[in-house]
C-alpha positions as CSV (number, residue, x, y, z in Angstrom):
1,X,0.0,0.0,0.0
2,X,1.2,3.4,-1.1
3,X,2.4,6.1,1.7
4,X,-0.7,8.6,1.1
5,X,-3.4,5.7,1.1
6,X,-1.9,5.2,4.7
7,X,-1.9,8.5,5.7
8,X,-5.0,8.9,4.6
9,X,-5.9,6.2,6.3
10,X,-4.5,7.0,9.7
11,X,-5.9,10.6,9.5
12,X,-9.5,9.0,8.8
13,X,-9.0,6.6,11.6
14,X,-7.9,9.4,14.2
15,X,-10.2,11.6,13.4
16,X,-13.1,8.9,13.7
17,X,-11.9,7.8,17.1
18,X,-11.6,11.1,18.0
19,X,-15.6,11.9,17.3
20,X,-16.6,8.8,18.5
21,X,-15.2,9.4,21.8
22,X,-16.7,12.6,22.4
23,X,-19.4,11.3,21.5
24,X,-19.4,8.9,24.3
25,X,-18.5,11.0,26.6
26,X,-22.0,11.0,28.6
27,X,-21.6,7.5,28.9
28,X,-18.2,7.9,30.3
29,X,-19.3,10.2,32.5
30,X,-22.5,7.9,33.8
31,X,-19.6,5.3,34.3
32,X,-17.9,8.2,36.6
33,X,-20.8,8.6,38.6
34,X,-22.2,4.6,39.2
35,X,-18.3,3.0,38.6
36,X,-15.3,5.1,40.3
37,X,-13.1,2.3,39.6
38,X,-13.7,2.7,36.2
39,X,-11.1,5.9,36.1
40,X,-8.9,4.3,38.2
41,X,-5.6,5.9,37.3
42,X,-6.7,8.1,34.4
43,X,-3.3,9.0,33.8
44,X,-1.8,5.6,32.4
45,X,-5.3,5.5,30.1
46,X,-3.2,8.3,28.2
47,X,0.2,7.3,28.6
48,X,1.1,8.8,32.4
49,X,2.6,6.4,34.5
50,X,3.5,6.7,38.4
51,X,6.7,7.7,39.4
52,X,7.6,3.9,40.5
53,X,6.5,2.5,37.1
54,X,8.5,4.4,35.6
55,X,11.7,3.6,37.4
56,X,10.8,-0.5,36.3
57,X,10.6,0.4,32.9
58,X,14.4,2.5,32.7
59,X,16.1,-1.1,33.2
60,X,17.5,-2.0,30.1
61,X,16.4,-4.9,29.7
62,X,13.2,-4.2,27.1
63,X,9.5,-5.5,28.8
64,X,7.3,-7.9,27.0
65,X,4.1,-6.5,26.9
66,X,1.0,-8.2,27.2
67,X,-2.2,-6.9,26.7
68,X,-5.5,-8.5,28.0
69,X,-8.6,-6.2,28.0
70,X,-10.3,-7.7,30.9
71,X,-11.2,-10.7,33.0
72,X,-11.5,-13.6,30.3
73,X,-8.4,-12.4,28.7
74,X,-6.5,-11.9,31.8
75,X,-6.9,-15.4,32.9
76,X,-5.2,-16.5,29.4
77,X,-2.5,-14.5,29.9
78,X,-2.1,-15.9,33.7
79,X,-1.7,-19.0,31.4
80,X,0.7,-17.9,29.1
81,X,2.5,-15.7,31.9
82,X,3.0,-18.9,33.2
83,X,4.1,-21.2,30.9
84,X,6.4,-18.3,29.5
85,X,8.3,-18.3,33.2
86,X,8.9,-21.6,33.0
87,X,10.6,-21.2,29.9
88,X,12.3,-17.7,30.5
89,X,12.0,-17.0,34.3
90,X,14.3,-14.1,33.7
91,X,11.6,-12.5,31.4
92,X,10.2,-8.6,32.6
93,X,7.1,-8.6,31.7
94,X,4.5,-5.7,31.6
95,X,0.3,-6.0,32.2
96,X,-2.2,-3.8,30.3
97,X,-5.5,-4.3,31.0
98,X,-8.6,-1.9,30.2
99,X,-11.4,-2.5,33.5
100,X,-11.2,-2.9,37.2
101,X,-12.1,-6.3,36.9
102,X,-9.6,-6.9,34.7
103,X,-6.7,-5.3,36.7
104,X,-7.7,-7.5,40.2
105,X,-7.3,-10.5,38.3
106,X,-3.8,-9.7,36.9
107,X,-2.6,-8.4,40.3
108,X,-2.0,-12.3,41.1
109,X,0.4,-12.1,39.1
110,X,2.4,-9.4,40.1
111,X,6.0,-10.1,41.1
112,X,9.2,-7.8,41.1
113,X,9.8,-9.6,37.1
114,X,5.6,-8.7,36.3
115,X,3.8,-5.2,36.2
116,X,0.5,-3.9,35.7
117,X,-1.0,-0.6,34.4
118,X,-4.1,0.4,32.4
119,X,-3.8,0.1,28.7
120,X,-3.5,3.7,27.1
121,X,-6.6,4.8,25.0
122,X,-5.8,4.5,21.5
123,X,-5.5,8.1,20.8
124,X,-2.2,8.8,18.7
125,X,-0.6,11.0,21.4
126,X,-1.4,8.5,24.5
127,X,0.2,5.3,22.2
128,X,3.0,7.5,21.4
129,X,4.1,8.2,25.4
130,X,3.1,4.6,26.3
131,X,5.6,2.9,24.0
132,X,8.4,5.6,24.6
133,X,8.1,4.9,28.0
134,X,7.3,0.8,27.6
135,X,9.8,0.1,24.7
136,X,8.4,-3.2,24.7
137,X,10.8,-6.2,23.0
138,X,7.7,-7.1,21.7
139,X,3.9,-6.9,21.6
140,X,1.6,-9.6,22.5
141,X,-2.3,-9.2,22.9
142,X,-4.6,-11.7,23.8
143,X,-7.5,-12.6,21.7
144,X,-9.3,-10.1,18.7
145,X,-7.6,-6.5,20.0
146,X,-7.3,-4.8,17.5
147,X,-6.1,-0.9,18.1
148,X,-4.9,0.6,15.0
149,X,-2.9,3.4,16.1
150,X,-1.4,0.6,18.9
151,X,-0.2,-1.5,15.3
152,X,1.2,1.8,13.9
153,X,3.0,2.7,16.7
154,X,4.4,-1.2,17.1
155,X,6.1,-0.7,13.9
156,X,6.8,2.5,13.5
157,X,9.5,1.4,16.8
158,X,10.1,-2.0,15.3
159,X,8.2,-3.5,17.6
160,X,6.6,-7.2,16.3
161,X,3.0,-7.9,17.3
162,X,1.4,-11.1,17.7
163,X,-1.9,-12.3,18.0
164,X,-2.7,-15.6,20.7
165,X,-5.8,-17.7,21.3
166,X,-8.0,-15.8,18.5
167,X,-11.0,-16.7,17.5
168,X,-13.2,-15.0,14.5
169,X,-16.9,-15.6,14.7
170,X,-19.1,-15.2,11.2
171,X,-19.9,-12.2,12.1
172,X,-16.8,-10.3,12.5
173,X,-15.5,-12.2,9.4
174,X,-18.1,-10.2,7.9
175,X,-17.3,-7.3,8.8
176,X,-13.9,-7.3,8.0
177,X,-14.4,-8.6,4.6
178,X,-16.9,-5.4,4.0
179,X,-14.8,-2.9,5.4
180,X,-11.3,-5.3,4.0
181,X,-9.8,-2.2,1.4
182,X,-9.5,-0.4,5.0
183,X,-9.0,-2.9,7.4
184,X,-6.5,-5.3,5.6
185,X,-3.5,-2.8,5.9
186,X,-4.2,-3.3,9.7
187,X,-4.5,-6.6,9.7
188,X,-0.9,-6.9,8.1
189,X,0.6,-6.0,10.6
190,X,0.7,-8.7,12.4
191,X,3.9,-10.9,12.6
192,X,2.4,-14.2,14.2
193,X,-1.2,-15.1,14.9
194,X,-2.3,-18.3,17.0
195,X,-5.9,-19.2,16.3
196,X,-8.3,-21.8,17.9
197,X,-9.6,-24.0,15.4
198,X,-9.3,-24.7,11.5
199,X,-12.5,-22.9,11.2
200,X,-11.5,-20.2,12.7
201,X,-8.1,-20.2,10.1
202,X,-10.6,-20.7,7.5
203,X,-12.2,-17.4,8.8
204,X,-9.4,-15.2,9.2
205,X,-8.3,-15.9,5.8
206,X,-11.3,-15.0,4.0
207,X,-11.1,-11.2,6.3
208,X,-8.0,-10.7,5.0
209,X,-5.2,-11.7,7.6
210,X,-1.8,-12.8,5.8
211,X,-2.6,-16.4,5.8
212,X,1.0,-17.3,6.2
213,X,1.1,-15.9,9.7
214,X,-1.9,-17.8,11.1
215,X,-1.2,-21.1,12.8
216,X,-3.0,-23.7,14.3
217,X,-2.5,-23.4,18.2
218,X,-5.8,-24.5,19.8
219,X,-7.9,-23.1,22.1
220,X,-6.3,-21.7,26.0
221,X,-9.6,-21.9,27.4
222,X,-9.0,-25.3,28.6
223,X,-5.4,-24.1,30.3
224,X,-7.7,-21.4,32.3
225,X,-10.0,-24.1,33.1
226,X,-7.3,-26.2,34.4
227,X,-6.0,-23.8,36.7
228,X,-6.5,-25.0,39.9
229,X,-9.6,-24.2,41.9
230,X,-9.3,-20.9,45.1
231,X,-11.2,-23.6,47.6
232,X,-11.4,-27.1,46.5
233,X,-13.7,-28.0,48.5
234,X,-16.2,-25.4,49.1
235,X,-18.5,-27.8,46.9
236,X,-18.4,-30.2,49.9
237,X,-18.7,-28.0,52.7
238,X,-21.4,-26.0,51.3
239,X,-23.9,-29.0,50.5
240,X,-23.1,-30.4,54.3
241,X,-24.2,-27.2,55.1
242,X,-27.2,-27.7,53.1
243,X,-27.8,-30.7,54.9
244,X,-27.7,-32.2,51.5
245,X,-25.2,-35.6,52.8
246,X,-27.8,-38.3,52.5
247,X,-27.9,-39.2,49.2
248,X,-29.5,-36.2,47.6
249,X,-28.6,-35.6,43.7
250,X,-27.5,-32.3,42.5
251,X,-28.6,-30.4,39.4
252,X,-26.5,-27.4,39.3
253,X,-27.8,-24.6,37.1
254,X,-24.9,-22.9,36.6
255,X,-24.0,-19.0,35.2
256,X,-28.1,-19.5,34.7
257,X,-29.9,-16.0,32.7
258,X,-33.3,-14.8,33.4
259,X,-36.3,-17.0,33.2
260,X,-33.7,-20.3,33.1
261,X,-34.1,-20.4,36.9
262,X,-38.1,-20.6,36.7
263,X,-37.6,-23.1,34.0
264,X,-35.0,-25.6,35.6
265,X,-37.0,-25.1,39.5
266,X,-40.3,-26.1,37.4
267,X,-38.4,-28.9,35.8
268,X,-37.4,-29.9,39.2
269,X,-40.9,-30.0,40.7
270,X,-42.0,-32.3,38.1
271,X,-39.3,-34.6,38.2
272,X,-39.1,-34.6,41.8
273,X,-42.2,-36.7,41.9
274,X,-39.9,-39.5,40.7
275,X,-36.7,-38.6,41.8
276,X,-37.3,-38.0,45.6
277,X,-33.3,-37.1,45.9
278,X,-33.3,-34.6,43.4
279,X,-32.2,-31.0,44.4
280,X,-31.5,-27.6,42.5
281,X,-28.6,-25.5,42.9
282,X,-28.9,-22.1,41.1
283,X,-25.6,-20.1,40.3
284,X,-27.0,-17.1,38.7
285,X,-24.7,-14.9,36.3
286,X,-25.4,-11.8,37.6
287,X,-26.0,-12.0,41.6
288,X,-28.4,-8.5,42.0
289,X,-31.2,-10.5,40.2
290,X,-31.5,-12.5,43.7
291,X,-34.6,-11.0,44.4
292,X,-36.6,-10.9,41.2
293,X,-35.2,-14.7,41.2
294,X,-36.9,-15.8,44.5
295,X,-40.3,-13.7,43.6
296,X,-40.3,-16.0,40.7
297,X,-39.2,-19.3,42.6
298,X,-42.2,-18.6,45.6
299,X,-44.9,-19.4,43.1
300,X,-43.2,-23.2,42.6
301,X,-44.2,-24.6,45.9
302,X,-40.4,-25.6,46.5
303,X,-38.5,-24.6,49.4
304,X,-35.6,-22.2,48.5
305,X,-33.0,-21.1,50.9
306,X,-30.0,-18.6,49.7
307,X,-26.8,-19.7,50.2
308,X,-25.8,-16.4,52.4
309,X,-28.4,-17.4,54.8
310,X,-27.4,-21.0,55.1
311,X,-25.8,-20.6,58.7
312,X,-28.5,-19.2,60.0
313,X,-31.6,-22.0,58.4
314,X,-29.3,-24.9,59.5
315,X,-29.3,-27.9,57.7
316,X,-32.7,-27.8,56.2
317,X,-32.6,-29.8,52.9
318,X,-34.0,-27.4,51.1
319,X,-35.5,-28.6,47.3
320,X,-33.9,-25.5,46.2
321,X,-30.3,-23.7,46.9
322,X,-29.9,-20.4,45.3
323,X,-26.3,-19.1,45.5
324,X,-26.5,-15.3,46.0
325,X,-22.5,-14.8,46.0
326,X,-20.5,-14.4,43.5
327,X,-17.1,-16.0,42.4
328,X,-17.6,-19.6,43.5
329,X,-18.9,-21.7,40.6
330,X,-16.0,-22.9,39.6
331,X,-15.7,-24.2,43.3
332,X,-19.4,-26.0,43.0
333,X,-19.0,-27.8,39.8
334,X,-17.5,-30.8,41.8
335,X,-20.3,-31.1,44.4
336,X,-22.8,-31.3,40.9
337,X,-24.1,-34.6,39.8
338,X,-25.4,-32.9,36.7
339,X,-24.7,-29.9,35.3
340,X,-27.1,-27.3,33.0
341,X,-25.2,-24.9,31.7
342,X,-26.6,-21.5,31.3
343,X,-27.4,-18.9,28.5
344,X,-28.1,-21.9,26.6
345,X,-32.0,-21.5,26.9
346,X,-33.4,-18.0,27.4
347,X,-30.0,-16.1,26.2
348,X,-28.3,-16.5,23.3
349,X,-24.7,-17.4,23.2
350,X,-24.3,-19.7,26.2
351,X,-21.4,-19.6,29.0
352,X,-18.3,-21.3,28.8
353,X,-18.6,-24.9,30.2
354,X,-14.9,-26.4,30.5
355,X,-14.5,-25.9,34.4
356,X,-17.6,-28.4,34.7
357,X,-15.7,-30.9,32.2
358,X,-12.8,-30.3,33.9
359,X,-14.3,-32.1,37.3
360,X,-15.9,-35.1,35.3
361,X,-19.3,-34.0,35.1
362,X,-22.3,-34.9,33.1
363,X,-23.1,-31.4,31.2
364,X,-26.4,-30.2,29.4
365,X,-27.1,-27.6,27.4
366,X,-30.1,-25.8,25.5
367,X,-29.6,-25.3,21.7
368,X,-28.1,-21.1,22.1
369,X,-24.2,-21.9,22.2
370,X,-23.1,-19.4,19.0
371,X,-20.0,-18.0,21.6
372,X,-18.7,-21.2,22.2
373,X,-19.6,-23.5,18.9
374,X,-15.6,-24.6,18.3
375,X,-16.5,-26.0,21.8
376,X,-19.3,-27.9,21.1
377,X,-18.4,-29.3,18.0
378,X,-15.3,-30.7,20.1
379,X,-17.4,-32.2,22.9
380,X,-20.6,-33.7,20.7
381,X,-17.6,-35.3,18.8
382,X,-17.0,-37.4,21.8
383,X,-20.1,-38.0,23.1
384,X,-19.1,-35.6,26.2
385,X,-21.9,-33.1,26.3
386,X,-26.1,-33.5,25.7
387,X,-27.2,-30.2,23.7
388,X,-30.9,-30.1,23.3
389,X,-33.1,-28.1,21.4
390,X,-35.8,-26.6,24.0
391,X,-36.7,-26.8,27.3
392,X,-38.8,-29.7,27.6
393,X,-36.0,-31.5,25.9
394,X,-33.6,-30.4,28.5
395,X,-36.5,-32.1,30.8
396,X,-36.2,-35.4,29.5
397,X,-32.3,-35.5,29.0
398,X,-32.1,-35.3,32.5
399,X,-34.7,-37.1,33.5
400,X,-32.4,-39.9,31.4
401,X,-29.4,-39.3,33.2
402,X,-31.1,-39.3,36.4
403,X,-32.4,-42.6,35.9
404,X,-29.2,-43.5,34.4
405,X,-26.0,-43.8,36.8
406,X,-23.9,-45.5,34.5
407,X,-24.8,-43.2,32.1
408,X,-24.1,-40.2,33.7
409,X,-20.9,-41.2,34.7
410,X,-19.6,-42.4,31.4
411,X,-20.9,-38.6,30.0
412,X,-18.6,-37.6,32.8
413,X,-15.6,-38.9,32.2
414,X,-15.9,-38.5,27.9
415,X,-16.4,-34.9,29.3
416,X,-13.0,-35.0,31.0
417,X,-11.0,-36.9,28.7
418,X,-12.0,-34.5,26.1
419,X,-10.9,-31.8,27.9
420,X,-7.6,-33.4,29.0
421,X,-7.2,-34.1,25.0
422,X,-7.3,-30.4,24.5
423,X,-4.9,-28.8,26.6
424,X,-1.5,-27.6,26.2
425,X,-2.4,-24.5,23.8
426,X,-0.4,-22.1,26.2
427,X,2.7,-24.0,26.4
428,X,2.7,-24.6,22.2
429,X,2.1,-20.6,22.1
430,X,5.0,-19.9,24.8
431,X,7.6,-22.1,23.0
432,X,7.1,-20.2,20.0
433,X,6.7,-17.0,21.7
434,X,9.9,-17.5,23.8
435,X,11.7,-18.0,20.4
436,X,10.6,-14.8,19.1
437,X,11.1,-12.7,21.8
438,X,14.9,-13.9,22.0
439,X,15.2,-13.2,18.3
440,X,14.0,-9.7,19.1
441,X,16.0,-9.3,22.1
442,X,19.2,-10.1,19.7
443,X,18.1,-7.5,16.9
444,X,17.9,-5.0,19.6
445,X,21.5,-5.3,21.0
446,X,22.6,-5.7,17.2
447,X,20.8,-1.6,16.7
């Protein structure tokens, strides 16, 4: 592409990004006013870093820099954070995240090698002071972040870019392929991109990315899923506290979306009546629904007891648990005898549902799981997950299981040994990455 097209280009980008955020600005502002954390450190959103970030970064010894947005992504970099240590423990490596969320979950893995600070906004001057003051060896970002004047910037200081666990839905494809005279000189860029699946290679292709950077890597969900669990065995302790230790079997709705928990508790109610031992735990997504949940759980005629108040009812047995806390699925999924998997019904989309494959356990579905379909595809090919198409489907499937112990168990352990198949995508993207990194650490002593 000819020099003007590109500054052209660049000028037309800027200037968009420019409008669009003022534009946004109310909603910024909202975000002030309901989210404080949100502006956290405005300062290193532009490029502005604290005086003892900036004393890390004069060490001569260049930073990788890793960019996650937020929590999803910062879990894959915990991943490939790790398996890069192992590889190159003498590694600096520097954190950009873009939320709140996002930063608490990188602070585990802060150490006197590992920094964290708020990615800049992609405004020309705040990419400009961020790498002056970063002067990164090189550029990593985790899934589809794509920042144009962050590419510009990478090269304009030499700086290679690479791409890890990516993933390009039909949708997106689509976009880039409609907007590909503007977007493919972005998409160039790139020096190395790992991507999930051969569909997903298939897709990035057709949107324009070199297709001689792209390589097969797998997906690192299944790394993040295997990391190990904050209390093990929560799952235990909290259905003794549920007085749920004489036989009882567990559905566990979990990550459920609204109206799933009216569907699975009048699910329950019916197959009750032949499953005396059944019971319902209810993991909601999004905890502050607690109490339009319970209005809609009274009408059922099943006891329901929230999991903060279980101290207090004693062991009760209820027919119904509903977990109004947050950030302790992940410790439930062992406790489960079957797990429903939510946003699969109601919502569109569906939740990711490793950590219950993970533990062993027998996993339905509804038919909405567009997000996580290279998933899918992976676990119907070995029999390891039951996706049905409505509701009173989901009804019978576990009605089958239930009546089914042998079966259950064997959809358990296909579960697992799919996902034990599958892992190992962070370590293939570290060796390669380690490579790279020394190559550019080498070129850099060589200017």
């Amino acid at each position: 592409m000819s020099a003007i097209p590109e500054v052209c280009l660049k000028v037309g980008y800027n200037i968009l990004f420019t409008f669009g955020f003022a534009l946004s600005w109310p909603y910024f502002t909202y975000l002030i006013w309901r989210r404080q954390p949100f502006w956290e450190r405005l300062g290193e959103r532009l490029g502005h870093y604290p005086k003892e970030m900036k004393e890390w970064l004069k060490d001569p010894r260049r930073p990788v820099w890793i960019h996650a947005v937020s929590v999803g992504e910062m879990l894959l970099a915990r991943v490939l954070v790790r398996e890069l240590r192992v590889l190159r423990p003498d590694l600096r490596i520097l954190l950009t995240t873009g939320t709140p969320t996002g930063r608490r979950v990188g602070e585990h893995l802060l150490d006197e090698k590992t920094r964290l600070v708020y990615v800049p906004t992609d405004f020309y001057y705040s990419m400009l002071r961020a790498f002056r003051r970063i002067r990164p060896s090189v550029l990593i970002l985790v899934e589809n972040e794509i920042w144009p004047n962050m590419l510009w910037r990478a090269r304009k200081m030499g700086v290679e870019v690479f791409l890890v666990n990516s993933r390009l839905s039909r949708r997106n494809r689509r976009l880039f392929r409609l907007a590909r005279t503007f977007v493919r000189p972005v998409l160039q860029l790139f020096a190395w991109i790992g991507v999930q699946s051969p569909e997903d290679m298939r897709r990035f292709a057709i949107a324009g990315f070199p297709e001689e950077r792209l390589h097969l890597m797998g997906s690192m969900k299944y790394d993040v899923a295997a990391l190990a669990a904050d209390h093990p065995g929560k799952g235990g302790e909290l259905r003794k506290a549920a007085g749920w230790e004489n036989g009882q079997v567990i559905l566990l709705g979990g990550s459920t979306h609204p109206g799933e928990e009216k569907i699975l508790a009048e699910m329950v109610k019916r197959l009750i009546k032949k499953h005396p031992q059944l019971r319902l735990m209810l993991v909601p997504r999004h905890v502050e629904r607690t109490a339009s949940i319970l209005v809609e759980l009274a009408g059922t005629g099943l006891r329901v007891v929230k999991r903060s108040e279980l101290s207090r009812e004693g062991k009760t047995d209820p027919e119904i648990l509903l977990v109004d806390t947050t950030g302790e699925l992940r410790d439930l999924y062992p406790t489960a005898d079957v797990v429903f998997i939510g946003k699969t019904v109601t919502g569109t989309g569906g939740q990711n549902f490793l950590e219950a494959a993970r533990h062993g356990r027998p996993i339905v579905a509804g038919p909405h799981m567009e997000n996580f379909m290279p998933l899918r595809r992976e676990f119907e090919e070995a029999n390891g997950i039951r996706v049905t198409g409505s509701a009173a489907e989901l009804e019978e499937e576990v009605d089958r299981l239930l009546r089914n112990h042998a079966e259950r168990d064997a959809l358990g352990r296909r579960a697992l040994d799919c996902f034990q198949g599958h892992l190992g995508a962070g370590k293939r993207c570290a060796e390669i990455l380690v490579g790279k990194i020394s190559k550019a650490e080498q070129a850099a002593q060589h200017k």
